[in-house]
C-alpha positions in Angstrom: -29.4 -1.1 -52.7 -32.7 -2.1 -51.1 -33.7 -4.1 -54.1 -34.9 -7.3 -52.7 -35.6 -10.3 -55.6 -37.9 -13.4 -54.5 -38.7 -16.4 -56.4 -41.3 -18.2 -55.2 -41.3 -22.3 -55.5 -44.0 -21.7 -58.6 -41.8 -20.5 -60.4 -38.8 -22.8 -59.7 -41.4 -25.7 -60.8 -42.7 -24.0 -63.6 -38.9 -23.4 -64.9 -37.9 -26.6 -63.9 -35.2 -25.2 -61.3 -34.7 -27.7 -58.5 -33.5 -24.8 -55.2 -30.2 -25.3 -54.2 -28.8 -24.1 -50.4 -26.3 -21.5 -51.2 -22.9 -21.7 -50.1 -20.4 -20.0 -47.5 -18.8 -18.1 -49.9 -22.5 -16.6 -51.5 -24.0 -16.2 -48.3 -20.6 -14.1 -47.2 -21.1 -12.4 -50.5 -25.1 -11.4 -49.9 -23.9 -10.4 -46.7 -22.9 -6.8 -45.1 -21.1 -7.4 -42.1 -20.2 -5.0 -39.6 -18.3 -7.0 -37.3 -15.4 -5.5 -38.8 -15.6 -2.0 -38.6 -16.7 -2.5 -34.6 -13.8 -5.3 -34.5 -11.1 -1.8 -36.0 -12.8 0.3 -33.2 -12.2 -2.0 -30.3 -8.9 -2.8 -31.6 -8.0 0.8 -31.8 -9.5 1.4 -28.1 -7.7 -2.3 -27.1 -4.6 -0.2 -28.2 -5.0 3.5 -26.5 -6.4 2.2 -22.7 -3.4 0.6 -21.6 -1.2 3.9 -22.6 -4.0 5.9 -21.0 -4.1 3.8 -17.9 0.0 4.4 -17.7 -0.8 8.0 -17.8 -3.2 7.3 -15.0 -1.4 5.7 -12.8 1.6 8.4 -13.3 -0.5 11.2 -12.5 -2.0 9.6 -9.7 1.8 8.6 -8.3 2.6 12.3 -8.4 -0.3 13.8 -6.6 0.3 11.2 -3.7 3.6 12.0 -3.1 3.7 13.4 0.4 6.0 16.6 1.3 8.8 14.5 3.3 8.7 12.1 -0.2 12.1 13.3 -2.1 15.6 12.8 -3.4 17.7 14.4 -1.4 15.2 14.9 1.3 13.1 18.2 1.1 14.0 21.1 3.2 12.0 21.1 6.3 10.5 17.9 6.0 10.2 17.2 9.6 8.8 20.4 10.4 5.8 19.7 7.9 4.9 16.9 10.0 5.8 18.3 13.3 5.8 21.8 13.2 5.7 21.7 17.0 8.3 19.8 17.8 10.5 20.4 14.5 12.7 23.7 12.9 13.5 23.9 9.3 16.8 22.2 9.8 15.6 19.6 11.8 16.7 20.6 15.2 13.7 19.3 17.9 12.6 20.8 20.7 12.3 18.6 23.7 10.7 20.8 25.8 7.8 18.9 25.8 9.7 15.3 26.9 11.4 15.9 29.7 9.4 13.6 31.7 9.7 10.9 29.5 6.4 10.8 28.0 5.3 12.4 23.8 2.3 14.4 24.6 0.9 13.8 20.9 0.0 10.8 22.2 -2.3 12.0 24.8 -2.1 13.5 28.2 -0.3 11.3 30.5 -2.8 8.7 32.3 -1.6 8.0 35.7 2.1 7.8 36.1 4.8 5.9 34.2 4.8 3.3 36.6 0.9 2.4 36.2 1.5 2.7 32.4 4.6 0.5 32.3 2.0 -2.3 34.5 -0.1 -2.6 31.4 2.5 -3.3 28.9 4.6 -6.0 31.1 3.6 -9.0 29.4 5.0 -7.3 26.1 8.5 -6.0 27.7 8.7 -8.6 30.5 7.6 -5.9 33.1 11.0 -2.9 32.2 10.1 0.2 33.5 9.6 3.5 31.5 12.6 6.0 31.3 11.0 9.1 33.0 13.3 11.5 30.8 14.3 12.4 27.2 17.1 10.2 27.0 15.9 7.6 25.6 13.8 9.7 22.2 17.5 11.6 22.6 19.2 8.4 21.4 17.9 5.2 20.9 18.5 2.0 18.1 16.3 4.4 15.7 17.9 7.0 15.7 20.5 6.4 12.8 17.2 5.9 11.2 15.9 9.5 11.7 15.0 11.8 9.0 15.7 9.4 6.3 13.0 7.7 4.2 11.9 3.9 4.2 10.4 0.7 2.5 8.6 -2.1 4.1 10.3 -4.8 2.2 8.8 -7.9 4.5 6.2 -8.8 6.9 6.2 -11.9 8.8 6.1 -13.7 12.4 9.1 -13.1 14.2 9.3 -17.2 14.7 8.0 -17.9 11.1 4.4 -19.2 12.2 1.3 -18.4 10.8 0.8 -14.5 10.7 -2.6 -13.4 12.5 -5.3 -11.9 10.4 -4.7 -8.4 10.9 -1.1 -8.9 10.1 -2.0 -10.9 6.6 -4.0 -8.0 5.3 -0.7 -5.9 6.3 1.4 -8.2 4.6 -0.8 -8.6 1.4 -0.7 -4.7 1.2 3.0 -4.2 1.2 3.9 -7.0 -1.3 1.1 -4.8 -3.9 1.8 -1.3 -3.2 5.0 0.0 -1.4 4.9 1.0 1.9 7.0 4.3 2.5 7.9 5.7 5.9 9.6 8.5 7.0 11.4 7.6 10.6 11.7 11.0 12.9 13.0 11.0 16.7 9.2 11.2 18.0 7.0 9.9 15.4 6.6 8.7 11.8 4.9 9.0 8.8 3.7 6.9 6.2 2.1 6.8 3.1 0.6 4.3 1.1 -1.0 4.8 -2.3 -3.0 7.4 -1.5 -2.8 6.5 2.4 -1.4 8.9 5.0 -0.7 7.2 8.5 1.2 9.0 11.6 2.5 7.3 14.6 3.7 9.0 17.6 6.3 7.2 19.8 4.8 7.7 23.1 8.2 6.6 25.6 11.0 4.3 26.0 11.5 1.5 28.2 14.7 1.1 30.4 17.3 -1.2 29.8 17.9 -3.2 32.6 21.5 -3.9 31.0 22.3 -0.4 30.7 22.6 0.2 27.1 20.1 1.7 24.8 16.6 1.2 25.1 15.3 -1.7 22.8 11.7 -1.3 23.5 9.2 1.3 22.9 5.7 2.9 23.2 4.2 3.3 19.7 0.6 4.9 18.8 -1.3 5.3 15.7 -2.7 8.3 15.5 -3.9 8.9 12.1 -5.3 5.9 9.3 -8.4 5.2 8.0 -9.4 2.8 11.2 -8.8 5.9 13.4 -6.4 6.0 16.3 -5.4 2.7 18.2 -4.0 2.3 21.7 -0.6 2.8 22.6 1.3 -0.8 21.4 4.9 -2.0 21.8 7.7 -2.0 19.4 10.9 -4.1 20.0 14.5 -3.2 17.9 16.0 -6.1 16.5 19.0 -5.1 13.4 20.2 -2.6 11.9 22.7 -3.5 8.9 24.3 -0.1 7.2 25.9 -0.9 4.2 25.9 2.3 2.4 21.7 1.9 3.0 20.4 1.3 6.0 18.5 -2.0 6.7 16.7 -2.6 9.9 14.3 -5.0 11.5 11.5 -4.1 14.3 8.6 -6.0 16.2 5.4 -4.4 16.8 3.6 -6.6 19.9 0.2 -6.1 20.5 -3.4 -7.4 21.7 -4.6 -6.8 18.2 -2.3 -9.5 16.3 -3.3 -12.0 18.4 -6.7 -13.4 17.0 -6.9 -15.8 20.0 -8.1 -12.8 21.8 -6.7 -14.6 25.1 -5.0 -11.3 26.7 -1.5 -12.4 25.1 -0.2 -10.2 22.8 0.9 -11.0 19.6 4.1 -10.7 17.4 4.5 -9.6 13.8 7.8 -8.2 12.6 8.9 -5.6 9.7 11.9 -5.5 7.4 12.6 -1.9 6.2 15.1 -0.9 3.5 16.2 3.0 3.3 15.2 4.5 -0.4 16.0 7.6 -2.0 12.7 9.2 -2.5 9.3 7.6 -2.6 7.9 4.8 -4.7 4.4 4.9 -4.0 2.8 2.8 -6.8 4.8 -0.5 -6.7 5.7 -2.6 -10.6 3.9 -5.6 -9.3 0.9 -3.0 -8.9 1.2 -1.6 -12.1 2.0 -4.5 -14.4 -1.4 -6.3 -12.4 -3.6 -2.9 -13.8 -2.4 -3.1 -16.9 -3.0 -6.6 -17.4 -6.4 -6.8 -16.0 -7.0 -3.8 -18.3 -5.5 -6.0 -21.3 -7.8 -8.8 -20.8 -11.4 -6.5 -20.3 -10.7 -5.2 -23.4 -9.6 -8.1 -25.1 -13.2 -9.6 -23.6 -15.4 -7.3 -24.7 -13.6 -7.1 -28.5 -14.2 -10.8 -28.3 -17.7 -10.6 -27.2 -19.1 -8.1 -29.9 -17.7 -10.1 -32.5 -19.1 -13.2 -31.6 -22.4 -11.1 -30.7 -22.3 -9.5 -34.4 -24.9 -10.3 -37.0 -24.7 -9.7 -40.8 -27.3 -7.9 -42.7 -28.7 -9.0 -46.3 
């Protein structure tokens, strides 16, 4: 109970006691101690989070998935990006590119010509195709209304990426990066990211096959829209899923900020349906989660005090 016995020093004297220090084991005796009982809580909590922070992440997987994101591909997927340009079965109206230019992108500024000017140290100084032939059919195009993964990120001659480009790169090797490739744009989503892109025009090819570069624009991502920026085709591999390899050349991954734009090219894999959380992601969540708990069981213990 509360009973509380004292002897004073008198009385060892007059008993002829000398005191003696009590030992570990009586002082653990005298003791209450709760660590214990907090120690069973936490453990019991160290336990549930990581299963609840599964859960989590599930739920949170499922209400990003976007309405193109599926196994085999949703009906009318295209047209739930595009409804303008897209029927339920896929089929595009190019009304609207006849003269070569993807009026999502903005109205057309001056004429090809002028716009092709700004864009020659990307191309070498190609021309714009001033018709549909080129969104018609195109290096892409195999890669149309199927779904995608960034798999890598690097300079095109293996240098040092810019800054912009790192942040890009970092990104894709935590979460996954899915597109969806359509004749005149794409989507993507990451985590709980949506970007568009229109593909504004093609460039000739002065060898008369298929255009290899293009005009690319974002125009949806949390930075906003950016300006119209150059994409180059490089491979396409199709063994039973496709596998192809682009460069994006712009101003903005350059950080020399000399006028020259700079290079940084994507790897993309074809996937069936959407992965939008990636296991490097999830296993890094879990652990993290792992080792606050583990802290803070750690901490109270060593923070608890025993009662007499």
């Amino acid at each position: 109970g509360n009973l509380r016995i004292q002897i004073m020093p008198e009385s060892w004297e007059a008993h002829g006691e000398v005191p003696v220090a009590p030992t570990a084991a009586q002082k653990i005796a005298r003791c209450k101690c709760s660590c214990p009982c907090v120690c069973c809580h936490l453990c019991g909590v160290f336990i549930v989070l990581p299963w609840l922070c599964l859960i989590m992440v599930s739920i949170m997987a499922r209400s990003s998935h976007p309405s193109w994101c599926g196994d085999p591909l949703p009906a009318g997927a295209a047209k739930s990006q595009r409804h303008e340009v897209y029927a339920d079965d896929g089929t595009v109206d190019w009304t609207s590119f006849v003269n070569g230019w993807n009026p999502a992108c903005g109205a057309l500024d001056g004429n090809l010509t002028a716009i092709a000017a700004k864009y020659a140290k990307a191309t070498g100084g190609l021309q714009l195709l001033a018709n549909d032939s080129g969104f018609k059919n195109n290096p892409w195009t195999p890669l149309s209304f199927k779904q995608f993964a960034v798999t890598e990120v690097k300079h095109p001659a293996d240098e040092a990426l810019p800054s912009r480009a790192r942040t890009i790169q970092t990104t894709a090797s935590a979460a996954v990066v899915n597109l969806f490739f359509m004749p005149t744009g794409t989507a993507e989503q990451m985590l709980f990211l949506e970007l568009q892109y229109e593909i504004c025009a093609y460039f000739e090819n002065p060898l008369g096959g298929l255009p290899q570069f293009r005009l690319y624009k974002t125009t949806k991502s949390p930075l906003g829209e950016t300006d119209p920026f150059v994409q180059e085709f490089v491979s396409r591999e199709d063994n039973g899923l496709i596998k192809a390899t682009y460069v994006a050349i712009a101003d903005m991954y350059n950080d020399d900020n000399d006028g020259t734009p700079g290079k940084v090219q994507f790897s993309v894999v074809e996937i069936k349906g959407c992965q939008i959380w990636s296991g490097t992601l999830v296993f890094l969540i879990v652990l993290l989660t792992l080792l606050l708990v583990a802290h803070f069981v750690i901490l109270a213990c060593l923070r608890c005090k025993c009662k007499k």
